[in-house]
C-alpha positions in Angstrom: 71.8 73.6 51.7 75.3 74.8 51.1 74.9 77.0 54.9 73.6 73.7 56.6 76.3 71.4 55.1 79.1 73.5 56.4 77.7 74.1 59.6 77.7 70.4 59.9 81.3 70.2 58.8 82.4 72.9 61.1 80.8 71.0 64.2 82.4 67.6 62.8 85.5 69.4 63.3 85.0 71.0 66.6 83.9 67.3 67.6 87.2 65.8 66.1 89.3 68.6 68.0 87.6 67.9 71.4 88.2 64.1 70.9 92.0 64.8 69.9 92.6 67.1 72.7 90.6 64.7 75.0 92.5 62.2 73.6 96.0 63.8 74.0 95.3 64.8 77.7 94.5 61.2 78.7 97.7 60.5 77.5 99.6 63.1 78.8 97.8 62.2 82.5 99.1 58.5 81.7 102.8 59.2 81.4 102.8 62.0 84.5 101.3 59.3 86.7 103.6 56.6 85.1 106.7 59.3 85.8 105.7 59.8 89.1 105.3 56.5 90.2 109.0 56.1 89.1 110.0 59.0 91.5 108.8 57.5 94.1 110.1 54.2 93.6 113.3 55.6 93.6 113.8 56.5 97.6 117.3 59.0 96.4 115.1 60.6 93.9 112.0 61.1 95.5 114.4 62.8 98.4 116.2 65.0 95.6 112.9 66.6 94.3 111.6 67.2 97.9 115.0 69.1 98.7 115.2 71.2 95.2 111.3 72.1 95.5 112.7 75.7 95.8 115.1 76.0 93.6 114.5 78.1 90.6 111.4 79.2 92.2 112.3 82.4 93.8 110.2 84.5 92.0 107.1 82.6 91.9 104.0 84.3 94.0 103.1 82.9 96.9 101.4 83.3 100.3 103.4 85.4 102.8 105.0 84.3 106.0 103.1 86.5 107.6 103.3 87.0 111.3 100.7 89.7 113.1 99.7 90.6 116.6 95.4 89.2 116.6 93.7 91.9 118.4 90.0 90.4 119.2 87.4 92.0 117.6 89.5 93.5 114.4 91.5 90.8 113.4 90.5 87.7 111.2 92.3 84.4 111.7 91.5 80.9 112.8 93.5 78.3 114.1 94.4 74.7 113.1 91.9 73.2 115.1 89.4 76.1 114.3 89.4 78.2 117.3 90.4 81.7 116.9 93.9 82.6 118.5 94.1 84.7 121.8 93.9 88.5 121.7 97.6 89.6 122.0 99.1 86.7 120.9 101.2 86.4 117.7 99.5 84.7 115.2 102.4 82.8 112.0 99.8 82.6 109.0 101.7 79.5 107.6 101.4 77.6 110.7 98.0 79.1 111.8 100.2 78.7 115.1 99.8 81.5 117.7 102.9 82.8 120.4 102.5 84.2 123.3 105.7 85.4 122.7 108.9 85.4 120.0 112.1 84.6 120.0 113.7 85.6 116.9 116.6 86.7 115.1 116.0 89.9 112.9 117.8 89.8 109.7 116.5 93.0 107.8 113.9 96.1 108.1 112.9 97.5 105.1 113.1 101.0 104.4 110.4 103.2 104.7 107.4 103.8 102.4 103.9 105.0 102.2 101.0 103.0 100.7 98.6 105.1 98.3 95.0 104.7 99.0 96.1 103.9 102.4 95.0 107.1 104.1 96.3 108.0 107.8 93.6 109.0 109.1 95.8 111.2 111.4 96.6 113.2 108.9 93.0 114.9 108.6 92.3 116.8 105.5 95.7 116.2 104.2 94.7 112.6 103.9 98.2 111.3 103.6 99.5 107.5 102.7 100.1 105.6 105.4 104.1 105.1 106.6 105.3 101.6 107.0 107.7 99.5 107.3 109.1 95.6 106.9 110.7 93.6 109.4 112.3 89.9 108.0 113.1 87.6 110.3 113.1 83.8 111.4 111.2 82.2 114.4 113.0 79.9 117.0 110.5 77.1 117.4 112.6 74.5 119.1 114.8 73.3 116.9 113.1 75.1 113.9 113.5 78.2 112.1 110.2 80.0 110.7 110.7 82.5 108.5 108.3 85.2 108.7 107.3 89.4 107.5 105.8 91.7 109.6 104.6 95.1 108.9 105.0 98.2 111.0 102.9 101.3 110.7 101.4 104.0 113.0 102.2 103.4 116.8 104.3 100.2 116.1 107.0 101.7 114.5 108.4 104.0 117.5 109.1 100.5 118.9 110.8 99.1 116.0 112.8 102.3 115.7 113.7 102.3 119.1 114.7 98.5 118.8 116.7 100.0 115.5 118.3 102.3 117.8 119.4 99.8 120.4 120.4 97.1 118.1 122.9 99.8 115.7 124.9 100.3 119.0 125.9 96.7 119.0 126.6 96.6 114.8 129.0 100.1 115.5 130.5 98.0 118.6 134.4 97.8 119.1 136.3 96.0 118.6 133.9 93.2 117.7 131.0 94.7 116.0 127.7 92.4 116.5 125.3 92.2 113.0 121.5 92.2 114.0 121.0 89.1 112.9 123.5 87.8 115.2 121.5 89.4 118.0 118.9 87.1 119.9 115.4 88.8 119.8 112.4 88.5 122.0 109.2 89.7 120.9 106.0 90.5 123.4 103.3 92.2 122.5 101.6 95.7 124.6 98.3 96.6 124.6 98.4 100.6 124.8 94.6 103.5 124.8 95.3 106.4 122.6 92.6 108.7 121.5 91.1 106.4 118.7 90.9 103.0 121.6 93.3 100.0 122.3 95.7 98.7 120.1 98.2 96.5 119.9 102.0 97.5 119.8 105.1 95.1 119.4 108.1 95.6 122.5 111.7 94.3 121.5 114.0 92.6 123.9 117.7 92.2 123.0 118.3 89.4 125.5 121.5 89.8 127.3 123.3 87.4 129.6 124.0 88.2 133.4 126.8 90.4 132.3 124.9 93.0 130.4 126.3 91.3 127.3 123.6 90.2 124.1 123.3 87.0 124.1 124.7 86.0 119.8 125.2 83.0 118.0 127.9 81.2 118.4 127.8 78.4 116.2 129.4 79.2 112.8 126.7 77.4 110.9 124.0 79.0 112.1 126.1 82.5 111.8 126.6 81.7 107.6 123.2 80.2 107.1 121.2 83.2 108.7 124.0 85.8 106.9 123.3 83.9 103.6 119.8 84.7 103.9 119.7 88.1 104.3 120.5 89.0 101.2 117.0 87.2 99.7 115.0 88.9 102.3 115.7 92.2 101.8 115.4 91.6 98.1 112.3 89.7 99.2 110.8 93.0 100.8 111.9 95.4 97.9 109.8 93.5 95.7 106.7 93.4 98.7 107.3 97.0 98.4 107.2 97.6 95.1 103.8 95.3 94.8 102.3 95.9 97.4 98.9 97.2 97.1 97.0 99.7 99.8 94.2 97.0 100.1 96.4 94.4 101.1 98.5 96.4 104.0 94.9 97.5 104.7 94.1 94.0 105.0 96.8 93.0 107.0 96.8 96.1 109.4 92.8 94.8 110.2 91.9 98.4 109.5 93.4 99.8 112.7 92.9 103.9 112.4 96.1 103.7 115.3 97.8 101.4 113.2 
């Protein structure tokens, strides 16, 4: 009788536990909806915990601004209103928005790095990891700036070096040396047939004004908020780099064997 009677006390107890906890979590629910009905009674506060969502938060995982060329076919992606984006076009994850084209300002490319498991098929027997590289950058969308990532591998990144190339002749510039992210960017997309099919490839244009000269920022605002940001993005992409997994570039290169 002994086994039975403390069976029955042991489930008493798991009972009593539940109901506390139960108990505790009603409460708990009580006060956070009484708090946040306070918040938002309280038009100055309600505004200061919309502005300082961010802060502290840095570090936190979350979904990538990710901004990729859909190539029909090999990419997955849908729309806002559920339609899937036009082959060649740009499409900003966040957003589910698609471009025909981008103007942008580039504030840092990562350095280079290959992505084990991520085989170039190129490569043959060798099977060596993939080559890639970062771009950070925002998105002029009328009066709004999108920041977004983009990753460059296989036949993409002779463009981005040759827009590397271009750009360093304006940061070396005398006497007024031009940063990149000072630089106003377009972005178009190519489609180009190499021995493996079509694929998609990104061109940069450094738009210039009638006199040959790039067109740069010149509001001083603007200048210091985009500086000030440059420093979290590349930090931003060191840490993409460091965590990033072959399945997920695999994921976000849709695959492509001329990627």
């Amino acid at each position: 009788m002994s086994g039975i009677d403390d069976a029955r006390k042991m489930a008493e107890s798991i009972k009593k536990d539940k109901e506390m906890h139960s108990t505790k979590e009603t409460t708990a629910m009580a006060e956070l909806k009484q708090n946040l009905a306070k918040i938002q009674a309280d038009p100055e506060l309600m505004k200061m915990y919309q502005e300082s969502a961010d802060v502290g938060a840095g570090n936190l995982a979350g979904e990538l601004p990710l901004l990729k060329i859909f190539s029909t076919g090999k990419s997955v992606a849908e729309l806002k209103d559920g339609t899937e984006p036009k082959n060649g076009s740009f499409f900003y994850k966040p957003l589910q928005k698609q471009f025909d084209g981008v103007m942008c300002h580039v504030l840092t490319i990562s350095r280079g790095f290959r992505a084990e498991g991520m085989v170039d098929k190129k490569s043959g027997e060798k099977g060596e990891p993939k080559f890639n590289q970062v771009l950070g950058g925002v998105i002029i969308d009328g009066n709004d700036l999108l920041p977004f990532v983009m990753y460059f591998t296989g036949l993409k990144l002779s463009r981005l070096w040759e827009f590397g190339k271009e750009a360093g002749k304006y940061t070396k510039m005398q006497p007024v040396p031009i940063p990149m992210f000072a630089l106003t960017v377009k972005l178009g997309t190519e489609q180009v047939v190499t021995t493996y099919g079509k694929s998609w490839v990104v061109n940069f244009e450094i738009l210039k004004n009638e006199d040959g000269f790039p067109i740069v920022i010149g509001d001083q605002t603007l200048f210091n908020y985009l500086k000030s940001k440059v420093v979290s993005v590349e930090d931003t992409l060191s840490s993409l780099i460091a965590a990033k997994s072959a399945e997920e570039i695999q994921t976000i290169d849709e695959a492509d064997p001329t990627a």
